[in-house]
Backbone as CSV, one residue per row, in Angstrom:
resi,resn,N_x,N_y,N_z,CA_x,CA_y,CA_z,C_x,C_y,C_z
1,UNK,12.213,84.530,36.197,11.149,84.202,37.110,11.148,82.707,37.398
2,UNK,10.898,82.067,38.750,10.581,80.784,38.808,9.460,80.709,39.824
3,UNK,9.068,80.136,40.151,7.588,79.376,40.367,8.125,78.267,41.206
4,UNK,8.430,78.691,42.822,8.364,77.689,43.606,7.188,77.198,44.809
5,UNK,7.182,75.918,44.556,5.953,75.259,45.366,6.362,74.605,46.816
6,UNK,5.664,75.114,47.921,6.273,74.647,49.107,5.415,73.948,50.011
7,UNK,5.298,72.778,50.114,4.348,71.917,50.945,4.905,71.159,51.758
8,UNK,3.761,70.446,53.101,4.163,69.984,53.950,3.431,68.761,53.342
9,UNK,3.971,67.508,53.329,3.615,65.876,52.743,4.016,65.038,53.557
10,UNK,2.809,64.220,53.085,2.746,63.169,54.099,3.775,61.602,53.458
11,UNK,3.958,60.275,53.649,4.779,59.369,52.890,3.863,59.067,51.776
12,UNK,2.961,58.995,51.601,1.451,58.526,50.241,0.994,60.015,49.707
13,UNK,2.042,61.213,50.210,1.974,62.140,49.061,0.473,63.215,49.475
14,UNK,-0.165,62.666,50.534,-1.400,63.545,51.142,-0.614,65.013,51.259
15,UNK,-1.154,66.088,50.896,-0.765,67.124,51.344,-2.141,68.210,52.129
16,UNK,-3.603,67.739,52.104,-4.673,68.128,52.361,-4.029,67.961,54.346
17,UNK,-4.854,69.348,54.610,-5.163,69.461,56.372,-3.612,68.961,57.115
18,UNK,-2.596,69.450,57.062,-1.715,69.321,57.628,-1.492,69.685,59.269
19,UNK,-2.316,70.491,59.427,-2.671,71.170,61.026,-3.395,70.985,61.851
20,UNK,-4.397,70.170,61.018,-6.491,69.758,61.425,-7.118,70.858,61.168
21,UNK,-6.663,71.854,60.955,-8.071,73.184,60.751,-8.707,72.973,59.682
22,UNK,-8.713,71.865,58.767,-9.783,71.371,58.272,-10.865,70.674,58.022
23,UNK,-10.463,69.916,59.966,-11.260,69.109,60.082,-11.524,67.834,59.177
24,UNK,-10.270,67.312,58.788,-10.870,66.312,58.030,-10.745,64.878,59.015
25,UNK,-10.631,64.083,59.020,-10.498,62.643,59.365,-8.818,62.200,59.570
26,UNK,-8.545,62.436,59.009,-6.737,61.948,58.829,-6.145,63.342,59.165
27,UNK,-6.486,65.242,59.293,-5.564,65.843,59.359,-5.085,66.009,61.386
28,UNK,-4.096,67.351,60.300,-3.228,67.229,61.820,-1.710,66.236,62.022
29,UNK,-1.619,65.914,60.773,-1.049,64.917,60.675,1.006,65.315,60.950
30,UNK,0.934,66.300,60.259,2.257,67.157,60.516,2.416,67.837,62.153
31,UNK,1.533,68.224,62.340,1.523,68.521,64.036,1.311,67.759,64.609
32,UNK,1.647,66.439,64.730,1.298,65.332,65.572,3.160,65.528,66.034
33,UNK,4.179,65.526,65.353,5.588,65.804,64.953,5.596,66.889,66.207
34,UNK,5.045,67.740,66.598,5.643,68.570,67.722,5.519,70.169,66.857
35,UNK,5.719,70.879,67.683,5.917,72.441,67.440,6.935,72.590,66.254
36,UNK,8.002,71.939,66.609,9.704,72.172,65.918,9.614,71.714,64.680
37,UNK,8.734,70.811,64.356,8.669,70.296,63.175,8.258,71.192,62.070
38,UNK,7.307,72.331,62.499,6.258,72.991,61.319,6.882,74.324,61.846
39,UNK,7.690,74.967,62.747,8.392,76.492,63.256,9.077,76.576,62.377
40,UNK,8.817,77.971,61.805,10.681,78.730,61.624,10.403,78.842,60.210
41,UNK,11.803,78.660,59.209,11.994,78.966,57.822,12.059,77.018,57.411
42,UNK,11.330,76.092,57.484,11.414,75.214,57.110,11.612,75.012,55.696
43,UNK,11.263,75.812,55.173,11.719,75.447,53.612,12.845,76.274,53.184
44,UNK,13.419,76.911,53.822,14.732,77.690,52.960,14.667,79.020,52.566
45,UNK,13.257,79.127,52.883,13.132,80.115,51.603,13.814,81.836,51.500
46,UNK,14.659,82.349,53.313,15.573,82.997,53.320,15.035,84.387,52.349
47,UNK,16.001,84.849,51.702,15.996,86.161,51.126,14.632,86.290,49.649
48,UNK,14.051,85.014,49.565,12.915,84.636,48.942,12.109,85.926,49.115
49,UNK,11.922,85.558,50.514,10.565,85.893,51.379,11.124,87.664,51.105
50,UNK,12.164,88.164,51.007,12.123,89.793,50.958,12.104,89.946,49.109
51,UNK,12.790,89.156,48.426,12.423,89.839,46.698,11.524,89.258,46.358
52,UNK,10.874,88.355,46.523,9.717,87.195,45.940,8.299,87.756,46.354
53,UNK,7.590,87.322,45.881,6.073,87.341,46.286,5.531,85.870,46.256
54,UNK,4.723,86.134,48.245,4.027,84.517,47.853,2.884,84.607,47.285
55,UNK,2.133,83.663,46.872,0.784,83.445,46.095,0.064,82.484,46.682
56,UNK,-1.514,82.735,47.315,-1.901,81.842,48.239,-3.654,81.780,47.520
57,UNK,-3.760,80.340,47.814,-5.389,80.123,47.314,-6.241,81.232,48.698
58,UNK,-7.414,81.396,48.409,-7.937,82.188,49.349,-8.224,80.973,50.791
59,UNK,-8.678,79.944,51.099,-8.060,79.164,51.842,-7.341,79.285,52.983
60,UNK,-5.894,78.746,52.061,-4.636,79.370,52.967,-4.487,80.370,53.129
61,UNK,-4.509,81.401,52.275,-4.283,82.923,52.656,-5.332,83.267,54.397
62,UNK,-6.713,82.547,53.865,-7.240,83.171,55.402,-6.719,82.693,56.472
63,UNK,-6.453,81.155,56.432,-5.864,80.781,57.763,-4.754,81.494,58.035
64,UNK,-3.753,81.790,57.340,-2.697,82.186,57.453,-2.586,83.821,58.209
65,UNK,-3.540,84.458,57.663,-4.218,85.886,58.086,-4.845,86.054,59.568
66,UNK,-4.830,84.611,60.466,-5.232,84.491,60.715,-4.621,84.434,62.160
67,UNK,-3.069,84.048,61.572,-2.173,82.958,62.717,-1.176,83.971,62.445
68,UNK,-0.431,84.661,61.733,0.681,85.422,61.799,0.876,86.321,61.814
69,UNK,-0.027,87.357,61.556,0.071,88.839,61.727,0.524,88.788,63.168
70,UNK,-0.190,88.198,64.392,0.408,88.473,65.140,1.659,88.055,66.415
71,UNK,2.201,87.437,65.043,3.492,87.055,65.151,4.564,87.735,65.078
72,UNK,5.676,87.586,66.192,7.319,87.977,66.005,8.321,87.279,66.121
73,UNK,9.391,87.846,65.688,10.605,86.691,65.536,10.934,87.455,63.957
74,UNK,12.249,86.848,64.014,12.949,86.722,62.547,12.081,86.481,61.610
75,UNK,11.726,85.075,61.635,10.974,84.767,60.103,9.401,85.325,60.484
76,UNK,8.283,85.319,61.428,7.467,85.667,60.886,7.530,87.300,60.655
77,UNK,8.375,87.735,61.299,8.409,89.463,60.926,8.868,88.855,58.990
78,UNK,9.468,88.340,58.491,9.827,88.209,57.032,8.856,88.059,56.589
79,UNK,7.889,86.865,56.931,6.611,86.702,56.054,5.854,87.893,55.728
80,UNK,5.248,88.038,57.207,4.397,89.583,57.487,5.027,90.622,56.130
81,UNK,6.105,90.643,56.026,6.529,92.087,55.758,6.313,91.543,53.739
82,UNK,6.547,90.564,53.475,6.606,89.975,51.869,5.243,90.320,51.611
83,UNK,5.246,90.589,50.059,4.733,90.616,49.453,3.265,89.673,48.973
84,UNK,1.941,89.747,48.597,1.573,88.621,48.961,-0.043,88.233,47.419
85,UNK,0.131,88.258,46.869,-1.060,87.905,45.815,-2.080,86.428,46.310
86,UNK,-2.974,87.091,46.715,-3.977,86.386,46.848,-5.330,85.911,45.865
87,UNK,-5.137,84.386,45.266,-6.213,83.860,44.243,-7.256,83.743,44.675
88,UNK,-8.271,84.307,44.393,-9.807,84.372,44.700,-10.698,85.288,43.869
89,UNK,-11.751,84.331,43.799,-13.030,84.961,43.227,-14.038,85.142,43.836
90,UNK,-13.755,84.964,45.582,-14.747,85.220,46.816,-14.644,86.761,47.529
91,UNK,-13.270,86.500,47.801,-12.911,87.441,48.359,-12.710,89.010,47.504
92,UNK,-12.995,89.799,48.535,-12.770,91.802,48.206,-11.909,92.097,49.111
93,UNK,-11.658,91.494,50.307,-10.618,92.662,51.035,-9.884,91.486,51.691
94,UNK,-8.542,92.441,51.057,-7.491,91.170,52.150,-6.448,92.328,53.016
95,UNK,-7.144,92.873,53.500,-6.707,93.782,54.220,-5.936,93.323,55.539
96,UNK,-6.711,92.132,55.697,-6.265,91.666,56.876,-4.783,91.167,57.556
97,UNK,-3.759,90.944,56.336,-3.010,90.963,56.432,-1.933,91.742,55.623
98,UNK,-0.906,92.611,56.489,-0.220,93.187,55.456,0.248,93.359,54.576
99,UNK,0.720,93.970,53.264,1.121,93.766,52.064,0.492,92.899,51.086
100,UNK,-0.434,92.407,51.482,-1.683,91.416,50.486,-2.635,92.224,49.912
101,UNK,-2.827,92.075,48.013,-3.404,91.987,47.245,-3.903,91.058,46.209
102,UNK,-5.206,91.407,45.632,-6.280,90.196,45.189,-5.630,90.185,44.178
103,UNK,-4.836,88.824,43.032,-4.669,89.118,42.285,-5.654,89.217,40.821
104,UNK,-5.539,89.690,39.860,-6.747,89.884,39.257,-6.028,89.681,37.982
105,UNK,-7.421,89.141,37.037,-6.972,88.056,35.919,-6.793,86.720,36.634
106,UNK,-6.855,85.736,35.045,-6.954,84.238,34.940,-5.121,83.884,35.829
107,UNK,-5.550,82.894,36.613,-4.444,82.716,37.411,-3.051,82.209,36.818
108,UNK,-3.366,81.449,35.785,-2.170,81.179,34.737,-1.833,82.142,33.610
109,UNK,-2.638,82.754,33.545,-2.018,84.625,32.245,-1.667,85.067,33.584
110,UNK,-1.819,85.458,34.751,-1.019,86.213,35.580,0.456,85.670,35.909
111,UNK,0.600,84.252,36.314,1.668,83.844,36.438,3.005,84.384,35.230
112,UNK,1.908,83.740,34.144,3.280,83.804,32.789,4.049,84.972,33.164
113,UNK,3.258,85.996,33.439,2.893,87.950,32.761,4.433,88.324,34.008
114,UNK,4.390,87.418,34.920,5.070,87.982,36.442,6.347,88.131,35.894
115,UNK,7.385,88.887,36.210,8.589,88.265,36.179,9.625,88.301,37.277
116,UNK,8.589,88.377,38.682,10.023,87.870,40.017,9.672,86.477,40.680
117,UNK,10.348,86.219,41.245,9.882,85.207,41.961,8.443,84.824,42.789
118,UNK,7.752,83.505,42.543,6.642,83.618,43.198,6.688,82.102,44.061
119,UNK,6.461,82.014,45.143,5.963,81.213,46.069,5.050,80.766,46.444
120,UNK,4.278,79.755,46.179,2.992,78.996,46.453,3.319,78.567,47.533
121,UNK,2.750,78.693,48.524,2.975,78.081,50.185,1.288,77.305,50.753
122,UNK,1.232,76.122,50.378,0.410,74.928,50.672,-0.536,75.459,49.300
123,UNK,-1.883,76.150,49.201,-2.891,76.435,48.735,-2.747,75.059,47.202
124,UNK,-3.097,74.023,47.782,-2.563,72.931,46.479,-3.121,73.202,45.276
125,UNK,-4.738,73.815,45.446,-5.490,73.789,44.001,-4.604,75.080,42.995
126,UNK,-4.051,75.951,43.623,-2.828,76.721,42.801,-1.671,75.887,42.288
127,UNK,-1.030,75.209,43.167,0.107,74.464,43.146,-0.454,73.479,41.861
128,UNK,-1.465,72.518,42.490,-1.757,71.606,41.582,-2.383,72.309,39.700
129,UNK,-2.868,73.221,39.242,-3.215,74.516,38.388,-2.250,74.742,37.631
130,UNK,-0.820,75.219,38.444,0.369,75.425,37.691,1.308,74.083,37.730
131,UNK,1.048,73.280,37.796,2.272,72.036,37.643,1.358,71.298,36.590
132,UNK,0.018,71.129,36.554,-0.565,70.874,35.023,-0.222,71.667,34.266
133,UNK,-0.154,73.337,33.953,0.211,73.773,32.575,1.919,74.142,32.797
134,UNK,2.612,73.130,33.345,3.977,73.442,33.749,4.871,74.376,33.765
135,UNK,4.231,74.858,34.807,4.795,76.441,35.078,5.453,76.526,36.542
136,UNK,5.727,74.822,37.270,6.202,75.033,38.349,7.584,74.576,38.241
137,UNK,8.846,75.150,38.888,9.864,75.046,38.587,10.814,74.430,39.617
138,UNK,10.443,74.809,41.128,10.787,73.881,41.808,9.866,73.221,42.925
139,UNK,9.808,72.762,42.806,9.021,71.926,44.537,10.007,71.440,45.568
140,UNK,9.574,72.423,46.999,10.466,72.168,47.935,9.150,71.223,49.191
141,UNK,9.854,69.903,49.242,8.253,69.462,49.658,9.076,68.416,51.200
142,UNK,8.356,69.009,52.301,8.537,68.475,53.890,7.899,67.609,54.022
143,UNK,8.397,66.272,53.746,7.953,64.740,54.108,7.767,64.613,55.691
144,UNK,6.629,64.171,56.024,6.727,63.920,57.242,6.262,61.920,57.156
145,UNK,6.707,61.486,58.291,6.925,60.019,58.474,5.554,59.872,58.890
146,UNK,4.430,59.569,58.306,2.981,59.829,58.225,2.344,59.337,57.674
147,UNK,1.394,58.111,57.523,0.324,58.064,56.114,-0.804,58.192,56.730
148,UNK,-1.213,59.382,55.878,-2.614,59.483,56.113,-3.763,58.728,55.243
149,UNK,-3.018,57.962,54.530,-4.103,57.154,53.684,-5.384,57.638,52.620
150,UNK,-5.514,59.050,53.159,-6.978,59.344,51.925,-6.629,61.088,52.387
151,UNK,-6.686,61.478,51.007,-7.029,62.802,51.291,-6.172,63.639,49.834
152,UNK,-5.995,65.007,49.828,-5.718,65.456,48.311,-4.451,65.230,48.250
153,UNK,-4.036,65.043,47.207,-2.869,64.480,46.731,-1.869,65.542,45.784
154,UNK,-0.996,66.021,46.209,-0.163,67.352,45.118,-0.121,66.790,43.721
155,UNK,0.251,66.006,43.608,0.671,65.513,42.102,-0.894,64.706,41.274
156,UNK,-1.782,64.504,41.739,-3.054,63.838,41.474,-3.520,64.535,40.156
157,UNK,-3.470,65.867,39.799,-3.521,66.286,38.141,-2.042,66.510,37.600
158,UNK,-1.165,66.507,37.640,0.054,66.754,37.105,0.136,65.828,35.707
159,UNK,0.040,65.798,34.314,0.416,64.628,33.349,1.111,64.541,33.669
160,UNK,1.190,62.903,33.674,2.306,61.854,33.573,2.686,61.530,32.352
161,UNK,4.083,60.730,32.227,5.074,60.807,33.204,5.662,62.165,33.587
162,UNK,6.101,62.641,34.668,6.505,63.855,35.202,8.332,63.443,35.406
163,UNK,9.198,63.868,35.360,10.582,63.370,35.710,11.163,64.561,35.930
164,UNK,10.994,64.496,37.606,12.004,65.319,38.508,13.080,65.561,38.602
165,UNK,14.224,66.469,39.017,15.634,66.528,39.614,15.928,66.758,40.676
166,UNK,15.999,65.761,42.069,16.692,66.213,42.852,17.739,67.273,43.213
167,UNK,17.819,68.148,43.950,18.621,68.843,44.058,18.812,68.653,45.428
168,UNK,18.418,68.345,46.776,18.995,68.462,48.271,17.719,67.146,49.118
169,UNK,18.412,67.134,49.589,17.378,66.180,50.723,18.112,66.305,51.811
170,UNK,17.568,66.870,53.257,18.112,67.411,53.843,17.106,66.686,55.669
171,UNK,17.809,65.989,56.732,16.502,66.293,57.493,16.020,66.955,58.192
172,UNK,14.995,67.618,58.588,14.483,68.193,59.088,13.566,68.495,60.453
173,UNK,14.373,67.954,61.234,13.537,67.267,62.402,13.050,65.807,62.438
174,UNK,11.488,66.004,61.976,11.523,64.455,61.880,10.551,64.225,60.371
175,UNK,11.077,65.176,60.049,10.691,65.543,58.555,12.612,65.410,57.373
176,UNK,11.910,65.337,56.134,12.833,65.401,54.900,12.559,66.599,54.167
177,UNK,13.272,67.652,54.005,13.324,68.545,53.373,13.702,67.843,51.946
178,UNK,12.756,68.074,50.857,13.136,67.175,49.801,13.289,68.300,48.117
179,UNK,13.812,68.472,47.643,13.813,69.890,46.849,14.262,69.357,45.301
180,UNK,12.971,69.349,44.926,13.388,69.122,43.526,12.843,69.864,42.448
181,UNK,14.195,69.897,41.088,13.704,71.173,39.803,13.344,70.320,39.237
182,UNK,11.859,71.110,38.358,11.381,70.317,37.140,12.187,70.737,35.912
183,UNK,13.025,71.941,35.463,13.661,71.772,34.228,15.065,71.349,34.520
C-alpha cells in the first residue's frame, strides 16, 4: 500500500483555494495560469485512478461532486469511474457522485487497515493528518509560479526536520510537476 498526496502549490507552499471557490483573498491563484494548466491527468496518476482509491476531505469531495460527474473525456471518465472514500463526520449521502463511500472509523486506523493504493487529491486537512503520523509516502505536488503570501500551508503540521527524495521534476505548462518519496 502507499499513500499518495496530490496538490496544486503555490512558490511559499500555499496550497488553500487554488480555483477561488473559496473565496478567500489570495485564491484562484492556479487558474490565473489558464485552463491547460489545471486540465487533464496533471499528476500522473494514469492506471492509479483504475486500481487505487482516492480519499477526499468532505470539502473537496463536494466541490468535486460538483464539477465532474458531468464530465467526458479520457481522464474525467477515469476519475468518475475510481473508486472514492470520502472523510466526514457531516455528511450521510455521497451519492452524488459515483462509486463514493463514507469512510467509517478514525481516519488514521482506516488508512493503516487499507492495503491498495490511496490518493489524497487536495483535501489538505487529510493530507496534512497523515504526513504528521507518517503515513504519506509520496507527494506529487504542481508548483505554480505564484505567491500567494497567506493562506494554509501543506507542510505547516508535518514534524520537523522532514527529509524528502526527489524522484522527477518535470514542467508542466507553467507549472513544476515536482514528485517526491518520503521513505
Amino acid at each position: 500500500m502507499s499513500v499518495i498526496v496530490v496538490e496544486f502549490l503555490t512558490l511559499d507552499g500555499v496550497v488553500e483555494d487554488p480555483d477561488g471557490s473559496g473565496g478567500t483573498a489570495t485564491g484562484g491563484w492556479a487558474f490565473r495560469h489558464g485552463p491547460e494548466a489545471v486540465a487533464g491527468d496533471k499528476f500522473r496518476l494514469g492506471t492509479l485512478l483504475e486500481t487505487g482509491t482516492l480519499l477526499f476531505g468532505r470539502t473537496t469531495w463536494e466541490l468535486f461532486a460538483k464539477l465532474w460527474p458531468g464530465r467526458t473525456g479520457e481522464f474525467p471518465d477515469r476519475l468518475n469511474a475510481a473508486r472514492k472514500l470520502v472523510a466526514s463526520r457531516t455528511l450521510t449521502d455521497v451519492s452524488a457522485w459515483r462509486n463514493s463511500s463514507l469512510l467509517q472509523g478514525d481516519l488514521v486506523d482506516e488508512v493503516t487497515k487499507d492495503t491498495g493504493d490511496l490518493i489524497v487529491i487536495g483535501s489538505v486537512g487529510i493530507a496534512r493528518t497523515l504526513g504528521r503520523h507518517g503515513l504519506v509516502d509520496e507527494y506529487r505536488l504542481l508548483v505554480f509560479p505564484s505567491v500567494a503570501g497567506e493562506g494554509r500551508r501543506l507542510f505547516d503540521d508535518v514534524p520537523a526536520p522532514a527529509d524528502l527524495r526527489l524522484v522527477s521534476a518535470t514542467q508542466v505548462g507553467s507549472g513544476v510537476l515536482s514528485t517526491y518519496r518520503t521513505r
